[in-house]
N, C-alpha and C positions, 0 to 999 in steps of 0.2 A: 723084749716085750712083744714084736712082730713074729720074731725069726722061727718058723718050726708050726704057726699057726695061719693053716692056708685052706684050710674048710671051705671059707664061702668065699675064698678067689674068683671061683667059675665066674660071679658075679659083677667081676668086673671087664671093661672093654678095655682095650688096649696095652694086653698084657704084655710085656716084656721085661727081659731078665734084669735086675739093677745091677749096675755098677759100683754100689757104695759100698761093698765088702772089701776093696783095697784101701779104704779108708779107715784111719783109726778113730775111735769112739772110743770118746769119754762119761762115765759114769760117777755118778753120788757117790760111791766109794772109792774112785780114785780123785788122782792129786790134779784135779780141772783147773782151780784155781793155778793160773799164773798171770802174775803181776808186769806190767810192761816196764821193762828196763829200758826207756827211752837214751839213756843215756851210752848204750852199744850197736845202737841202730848203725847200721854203714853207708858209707856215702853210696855204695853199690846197691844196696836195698835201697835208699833215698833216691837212686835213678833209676830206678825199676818203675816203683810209686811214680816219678813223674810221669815215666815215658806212658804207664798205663794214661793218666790223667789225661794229660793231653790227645794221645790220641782219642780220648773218648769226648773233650769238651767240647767241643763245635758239634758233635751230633747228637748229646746230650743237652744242649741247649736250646737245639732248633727240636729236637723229638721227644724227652721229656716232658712228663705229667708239672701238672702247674705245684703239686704240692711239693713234687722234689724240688724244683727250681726255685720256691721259697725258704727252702730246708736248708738245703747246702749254699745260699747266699746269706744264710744266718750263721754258720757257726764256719770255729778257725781251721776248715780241714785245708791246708795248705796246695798248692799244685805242685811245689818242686820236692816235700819234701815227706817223709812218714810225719801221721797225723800223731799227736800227745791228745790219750787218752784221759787226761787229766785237768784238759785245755778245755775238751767237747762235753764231758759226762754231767758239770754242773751245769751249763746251759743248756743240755737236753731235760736236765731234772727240773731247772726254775720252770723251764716251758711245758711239760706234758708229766712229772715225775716220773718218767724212767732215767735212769742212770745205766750206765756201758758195766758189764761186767768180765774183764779179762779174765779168756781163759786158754785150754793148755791145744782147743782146735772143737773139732764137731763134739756136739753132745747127743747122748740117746734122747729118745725122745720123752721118756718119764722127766728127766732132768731140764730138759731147754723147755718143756713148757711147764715145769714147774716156779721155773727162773723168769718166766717171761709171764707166769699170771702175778709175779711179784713187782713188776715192771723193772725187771734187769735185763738187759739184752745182750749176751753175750758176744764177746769180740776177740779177735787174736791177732799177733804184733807179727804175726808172719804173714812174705809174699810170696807170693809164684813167682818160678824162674831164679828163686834164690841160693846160697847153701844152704841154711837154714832148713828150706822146703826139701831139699833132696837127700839132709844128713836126715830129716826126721822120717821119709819116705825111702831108706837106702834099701832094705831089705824087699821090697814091692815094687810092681811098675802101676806107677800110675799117671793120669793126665796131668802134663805139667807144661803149658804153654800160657802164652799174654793171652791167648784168645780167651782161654777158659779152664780153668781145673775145676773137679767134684770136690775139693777142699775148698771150705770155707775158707778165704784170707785177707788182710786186714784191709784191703782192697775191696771184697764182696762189701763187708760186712760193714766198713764206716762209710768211706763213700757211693755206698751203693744202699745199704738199707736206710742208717741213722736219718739222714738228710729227710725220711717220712716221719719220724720219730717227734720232729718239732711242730706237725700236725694233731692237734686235739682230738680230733674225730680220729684218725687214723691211731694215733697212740694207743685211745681206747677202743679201738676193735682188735689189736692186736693184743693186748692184756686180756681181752675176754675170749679170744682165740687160747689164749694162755692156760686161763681157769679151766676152758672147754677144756682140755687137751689132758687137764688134771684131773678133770672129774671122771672124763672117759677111762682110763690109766686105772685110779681109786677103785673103779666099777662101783660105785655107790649104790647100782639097778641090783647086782648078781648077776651078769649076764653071764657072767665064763670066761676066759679066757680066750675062747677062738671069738665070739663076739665083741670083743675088748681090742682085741688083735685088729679083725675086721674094723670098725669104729674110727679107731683110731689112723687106720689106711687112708678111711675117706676122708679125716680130718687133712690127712698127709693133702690127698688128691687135691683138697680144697685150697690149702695152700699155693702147691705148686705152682694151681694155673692162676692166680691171682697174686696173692704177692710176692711171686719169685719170678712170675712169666706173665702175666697178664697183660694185655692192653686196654685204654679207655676211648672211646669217641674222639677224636678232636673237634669242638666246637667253635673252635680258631678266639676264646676267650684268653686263651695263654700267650699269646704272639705280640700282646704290650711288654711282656718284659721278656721275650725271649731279643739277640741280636739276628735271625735269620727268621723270616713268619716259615712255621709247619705246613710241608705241603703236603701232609699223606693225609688218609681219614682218621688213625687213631694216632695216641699220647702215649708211651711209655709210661708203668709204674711196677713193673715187675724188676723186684733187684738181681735176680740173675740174667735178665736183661741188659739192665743198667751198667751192669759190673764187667759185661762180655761184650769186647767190639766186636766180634764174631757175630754175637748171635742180634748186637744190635745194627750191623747191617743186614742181618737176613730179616727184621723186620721190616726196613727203610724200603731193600729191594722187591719182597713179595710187595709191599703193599703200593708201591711204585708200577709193579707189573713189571719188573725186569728180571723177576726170577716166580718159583712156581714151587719151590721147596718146600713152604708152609703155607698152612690153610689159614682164615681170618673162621671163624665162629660164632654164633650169636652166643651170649653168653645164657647158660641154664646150667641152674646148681645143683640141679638131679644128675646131668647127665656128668658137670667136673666132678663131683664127687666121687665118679663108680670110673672114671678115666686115670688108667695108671699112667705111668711117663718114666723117660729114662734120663739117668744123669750125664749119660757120656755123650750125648751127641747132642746138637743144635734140634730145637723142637719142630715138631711137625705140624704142631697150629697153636693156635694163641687167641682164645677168648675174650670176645670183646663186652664188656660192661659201655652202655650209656654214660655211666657219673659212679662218680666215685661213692653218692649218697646211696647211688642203687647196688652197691657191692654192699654196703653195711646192712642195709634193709632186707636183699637177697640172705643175707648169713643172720641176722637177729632175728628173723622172724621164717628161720629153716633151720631150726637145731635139731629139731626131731627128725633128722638125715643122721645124725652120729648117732645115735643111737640106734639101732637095727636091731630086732631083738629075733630075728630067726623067724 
């Protein structure tokens, strides 16, 4: 849908090359749909999954956004073990109607936001660092450590995205991220194809630096139920944050002042929209939203940014 349409590139700041061409994509015509065979999981992927957990819960509890922290103390994602998809998808439905929909890894982007204006949020039963990961990557080099890989894995995806899922508000900005993301795709205007392309980029932009990388204000309202009070200015809510001890000490440290690797940002939706980013390395700034009402309000009442008509 992207690939091959780079007309109005020029127009963006922070170009650099992507890394997601060593990643496999799945598409509407092939076989995305897989079902979790929970009952093949190994104790060796079941100690993956912990070690990740762990090492990420004490600093996800003190830097953590308030709505994760009510998310993931609501549903059965276990610490020692791989989560059951079967366990989590009716209580994310009773609370917000999306349901988890296993599949076979990444999807393009016609497909996952066609699946996600439907409120199904796609998920997958593979870790990093596993066989699994390396028999389905043998033929490719790609990033494959605890810190972080460009594959989505069932690590990103349940305990790092789901846990916002059980938020109302959030649910439904995410489903209308969904639509948006369908209607752009459809081209229901005629824009073209390289306009479609473009569009949907900035949709991409808008994502990334919010709910895959974003930060919030800390207003220190969170620190009743967190077990450590937050001592930096902002909250975590970006799930490739979330999901990366990596990159969620290079927030703790910049904002600490003990390192200088990433910038902090006011947050403005003109300027993430036309900012590209890269999958393979730790980010270089991280936009700050006020509240989490001011991210919806930013995106519901600036649509007329995906659309670009030349």
């Amino acid at each position: 849908m992207i690939s091959g349409y780079e007309k109005y590139d020029y127009l963006f700041s922070n170009l650099k090359p992507h890394t997601i061409e060593g990643i496999l994509i799945f598409g509407r015509d092939d076989d995305y749909i897989k079902s979790q065979k929970y009952d093949e999981v190994t104790n060796f992927e079941n100690k993956i999954w912990a070690d990740l957990y762990t090492n990420l819960e004490l600093l996800l509890d003190q830097y953590a956004s308030r709505e994760y922290l009510l998310g993931i103390k609501a549903l059965p994602i276990p610490r020692d073990r791989f989560p059951e998809f079967d366990a989590i998808s009716p209580i994310v439905e009773n609370s917000t109607g999306w349901t988890l929909l296993p599949v076979a890894g990444f999807l393009n982007e016609e497909l996952f936001f066609e699946v996600n204006a439907k409120r199904q949020f796609p998920v997958t039963d593979i870790i990093r660092k596993s066989p699994r990961f390396d028999e389905k990557y043998a033929d490719r080099d790609i990033r494959n450590d605890e810190g972080y890989t460009p594959e989505p894995d069932i690590f990103h995806d349940i305990q790092a995205h789901v846990p916002f899922l059980m938020n109302r508000e959030y649910a439904d900005f995410l489903a209308d991220i969904g639509a948006l993301g369908h209607d752009i795709i459809t081209d229901q205007q005629g824009l073209g194809p390289e306009l479609v392309a473009h569009n949907l980029k900035r949709l991409q932009n808008f994502a990334w630096w919010t709910y895959e990388f974003g930060v919030v204000k800390n207003n220190g309202g969170t620190d009743n139920i967190r077990r450590s009070n937050n001592d930096i200015d902002y909250e975590i809510y970006g799930a490739g944050i979330i999901s990366s001890y990596d990159e969620t000490l290079n927030v703790v440290h910049c904002a600490q002042g003990s390192s200088n690797r990433s910038q902090f940002l006011l947050f403005d939706i003109e300027e993430i929209v036309m900012t590209r980013y890269d999958y393979s390395e730790i980010q270089d700034r991280y936009y700050v939203i006020d509240s989490m009402g001011d991210l919806y309000a930013a995106y519901y009442e600036n649509k007329d940014l995906f659309f670009f008509e030349g």
